[in-house]
C-alpha positions, 0 to 999 in steps of 0.5 A, a space after each residue: 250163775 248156779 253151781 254145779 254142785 247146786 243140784 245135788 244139794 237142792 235134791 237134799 243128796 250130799 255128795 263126797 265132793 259137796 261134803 268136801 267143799 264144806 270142809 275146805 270152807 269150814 277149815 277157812 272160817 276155822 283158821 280165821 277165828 283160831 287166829 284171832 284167839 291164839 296169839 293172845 295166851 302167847 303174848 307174854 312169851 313173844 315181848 319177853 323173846 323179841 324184847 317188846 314192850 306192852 304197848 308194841 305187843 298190843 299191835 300183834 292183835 290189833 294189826 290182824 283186826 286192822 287188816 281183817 276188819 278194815 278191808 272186809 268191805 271190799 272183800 265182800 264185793 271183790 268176791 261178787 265180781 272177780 270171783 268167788 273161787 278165784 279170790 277165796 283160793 287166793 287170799 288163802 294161799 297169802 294167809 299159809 305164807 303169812 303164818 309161815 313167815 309170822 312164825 319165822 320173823 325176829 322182830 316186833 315190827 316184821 311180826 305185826 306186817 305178817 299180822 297185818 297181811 294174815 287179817 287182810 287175806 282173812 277179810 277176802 276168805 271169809 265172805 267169798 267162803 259165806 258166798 260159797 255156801 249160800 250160793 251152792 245150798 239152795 235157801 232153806 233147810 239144806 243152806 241151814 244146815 250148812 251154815 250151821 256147820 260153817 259157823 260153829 266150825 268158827 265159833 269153836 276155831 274161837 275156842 279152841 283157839 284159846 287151848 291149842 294156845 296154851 299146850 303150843 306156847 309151853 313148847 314155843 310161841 313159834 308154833 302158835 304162828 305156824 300152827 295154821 300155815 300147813 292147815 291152809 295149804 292142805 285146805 288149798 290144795 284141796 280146794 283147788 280141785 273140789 270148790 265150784 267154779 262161777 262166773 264173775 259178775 257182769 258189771 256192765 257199771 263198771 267197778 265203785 274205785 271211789 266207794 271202795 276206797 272210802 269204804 276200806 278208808 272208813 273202816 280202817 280208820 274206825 278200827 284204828 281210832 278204836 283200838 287206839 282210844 283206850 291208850 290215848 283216851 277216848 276224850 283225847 283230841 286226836 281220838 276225837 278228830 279222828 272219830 270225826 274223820 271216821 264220820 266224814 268219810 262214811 257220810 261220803 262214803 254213802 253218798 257215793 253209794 246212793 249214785 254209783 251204778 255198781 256200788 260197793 254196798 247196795 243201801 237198799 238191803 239195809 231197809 229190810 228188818 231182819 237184814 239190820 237185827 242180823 247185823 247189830 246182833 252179830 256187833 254186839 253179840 261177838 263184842 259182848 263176849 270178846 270183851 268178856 273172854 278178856 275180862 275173864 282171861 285176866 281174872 284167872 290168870 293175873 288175880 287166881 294165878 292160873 297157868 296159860 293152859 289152866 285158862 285155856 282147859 277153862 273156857 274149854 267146855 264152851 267151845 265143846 258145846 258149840 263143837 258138838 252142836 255143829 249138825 243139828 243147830 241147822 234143824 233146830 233153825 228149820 223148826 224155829 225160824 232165826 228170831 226166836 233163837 237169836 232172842 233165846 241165845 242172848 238170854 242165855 248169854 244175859 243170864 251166863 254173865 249175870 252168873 259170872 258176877 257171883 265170883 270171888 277171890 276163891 271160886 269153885 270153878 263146877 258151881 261159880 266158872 262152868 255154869 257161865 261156860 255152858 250158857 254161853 257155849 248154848 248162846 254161840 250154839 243157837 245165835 251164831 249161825 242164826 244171825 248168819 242164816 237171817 242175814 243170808 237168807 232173801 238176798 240175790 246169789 250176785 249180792 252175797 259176797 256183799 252182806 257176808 262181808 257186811 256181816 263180817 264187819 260188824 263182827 270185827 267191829 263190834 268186837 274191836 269197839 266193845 273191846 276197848 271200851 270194857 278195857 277203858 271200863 277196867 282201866 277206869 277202876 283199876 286201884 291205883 295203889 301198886 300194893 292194893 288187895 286182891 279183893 281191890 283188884 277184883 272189884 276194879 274188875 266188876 264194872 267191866 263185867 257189868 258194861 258186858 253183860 249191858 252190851 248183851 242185854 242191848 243185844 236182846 232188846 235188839 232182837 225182840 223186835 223181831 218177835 213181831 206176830 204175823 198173820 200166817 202166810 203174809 211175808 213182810 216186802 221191802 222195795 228195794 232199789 232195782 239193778 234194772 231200770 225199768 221197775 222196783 224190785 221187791 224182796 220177800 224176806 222172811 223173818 
């Protein structure tokens, strides 16, 4: 169904009430990325509070990528079929009440359930906000401009993340956790009067119960087996089996797909090209710099001995980047077309990371540190909404929850997945000797800087292939597999 709001917005007239719509969902998607980036300063605080040991406080950032990545799936389609409004609304107020508990709870244990139940509501919020837009902005420059926005709002919640982290834990760690909690109710009570309402899908097949529960299985258990690999080891029996369990699940997982008459994930979106480039680019784009932030977390403050705030005013001028990039990425994509920015913002993170390898025990931070920081604010700038737009764009309004929650579990997991492979990288050359030398401890940090910038690099051999030349005015077709019986349906998708 169209959203009322649709009209004005197909005429190119932003109304009050369009502009506060985008608000409310750009506060969502804002709130889910702080919360994924905040905590992290604040850990030290927390395990000397509470008495937590390292591998127990490991689990307040991995409970929150369990839930969020595990059940974005089922997010996505639940927001298809009970509706967008209604699910997003919901899983919004469970995330307000999640961070107020977070902040309040005096235990290890309680801390990580409210973690748990905060990236669950955000595996709901997210695609239902993705489906929103796309649904409410019709194709081409109006929904580039809003997803543009939409998107930069998450990658600086990201970044800032990092910043309100560090002013917030020199008062307390408390207030990391409740930060967010009046956020979400304010945006809450406003989207309860502004968001548009839709009709739920008719699903005459009825609901994929079988392929829903193997799906949210198979990635829970993936981002599981990943997080818990670089403590067990990744050649570990138990890592192993459990890969293989991964495996049979999602080998099930599609079967059930390819014979359910309304399946979770309709295969059919995955022949098209750019559908595929989008989803192993936002994987190893955010696994690429998740893995990177960590390695440069460390460096500053465990080998440089900066504060929690130093760290944070670091990273600072990425995110600023991406902040004031926010409204005119979407003309920037209008006049270029999403290949060639995807292309051109992994080069710029290639060549950042390449940068960061020239440091030392005692850098400039103006001609070795901000350099990188730029590149990369530029790369989140030009790529992120781009990936968002590319995966979007071409897809049926009763089908976006479905790939903005695709899109959204590549994101958690190829951040949760590279994250622990560049933490096994750093561990694997880590000086064992408790006395060895900074300069020891800084080359054990060179091969996790040199796995990154490889991930990133795949990133970009990825996306050429979507520089393909065309003749002018001949869209690439994909048959799909119709929701109608009677004939194929065939997808124009633009690349």
């Amino acid at each position: 169904m169209t959203s009322p709001l649709t009209t004005p917005a197909s005429e190119g007239r932003w109304t009050p009430r369009l502009w506060g719509t985008l608000l409310v969902l750009c506060a969502a998607m804002f709130l889910d990325a702080l919360d994924v980036s905040m905590v992290g300063v604040a850990l030290p605080s927390i395990g000397a509070d509470l008495g937590l040991s390292t591998s127990t406080l490991q689990w307040i950032v991995s409970g929150y990528i369990l839930g969020y990545g595990g059940l974005l799936l089922l997010g996505g389609r639940a927001a298809d079929l009970l509706g967008r409004r209604q699910v997003f609304l919901v899983a919004l107020a469970v995330f307000a009440i999640a961070s107020l508990l977070g902040g309040l709870v005096d235990s290890g244990p309680l801390l990580i359930a409210s973690r748990f139940v905060k990236g669950l509501s955000a595996a709901f919020t997210a695609p239902a906000g993705l489906s929103i837009i796309t649904t409410t902005f019709a194709e081409g420059p109006l929904r580039n401009r809003a997803l543009s926005i939409y998107t930069t709002c998450g990658a600086t919640g990201y970044s800032m993340g990092l910043v309100f982290s560090g002013l917030l834990t020199e008062a307390s760690w408390r207030y990391t956790m409740l930060l967010p909690a009046p956020v979400a109710l304010v945006a809450l009570v406003v989207g309860l009067k502004l968001l548009p309402r839709t009709e739920r899908e008719k699903n005459s097949g009825g609901y994929d119960i079988p392929g829903a529960v193997l799906g949210t299985a198979s990635m829970l258990l993936l981002v599981f087996t990943v997080v818990q690999a670089a403590e067990v080891g990744w050649g570990s029996a138990r890592t192993i089996l459990s890969f293989l369990a991964v495996a049979a699940l999602l080998t099930a997982f599609v079967a059930v797909e390819r014979r359910s008459p309304s399946p979770l994930i309709r295969l059919g979106v995955l022949r098209s090209g750019p559908q595929v480039r989008a989803q192993l680019g936002a994987l190893t784009f955010l696994g690429s710099y998740i893995g990177f932030q960590f390695l440069v977390t460390l460096y500053m403050q465990q080998l440089l001995g900066w504060s929690a705030l130093h760290t944070a005013l670091a990273f600072l001028p990425a995110g600023a980047l991406v902040a004031l990039s926010a409204t005119k990425v979407g003309t920037v994509i209008d006049r270029f077309g999403t290949p060639r920015l995807i292309v051109l913002g992994f080069a710029l993170m290639v060549v950042g990371y390449l940068l960061f390898l020239r440091i030392d025990l005692d850098p400039v931070y103006a001609s070795v540190i901000l350099p990188t920081m730029l590149l990369v604010g530029a790369a989140f700038a030009l790529t992120f909404p781009s990936l968002n737009v590319q995966a979007t764009n071409g897809v049926d309004e009763h089908e976006q929850g479905m790939v903005s929650g695709l899109l959204n579990t590549s994101v958690q997991v190829g951040g949760a997945l590279f994250l622990a492979v560049v933490t096994a990288v750093l561990t694997a050359n880590a000086p064992q000797d408790p006395a060895a030398s900074r300069q020891e401890i800084l080359d054990g940090y060179l091969p996790g800087l040199v796995v990154v910038t490889g991930i990133a690099v795949a990133g970009l051999l990825i996306s050429l292939t979507g520089l393909r030349v065309r003749r002018p005015h001949q869209p690439s077709v994909v048959v799909a597999k119709s929701t109608s019986q009677e004939e194929p349906e065939r997808v124009a998708v633009r690349d």
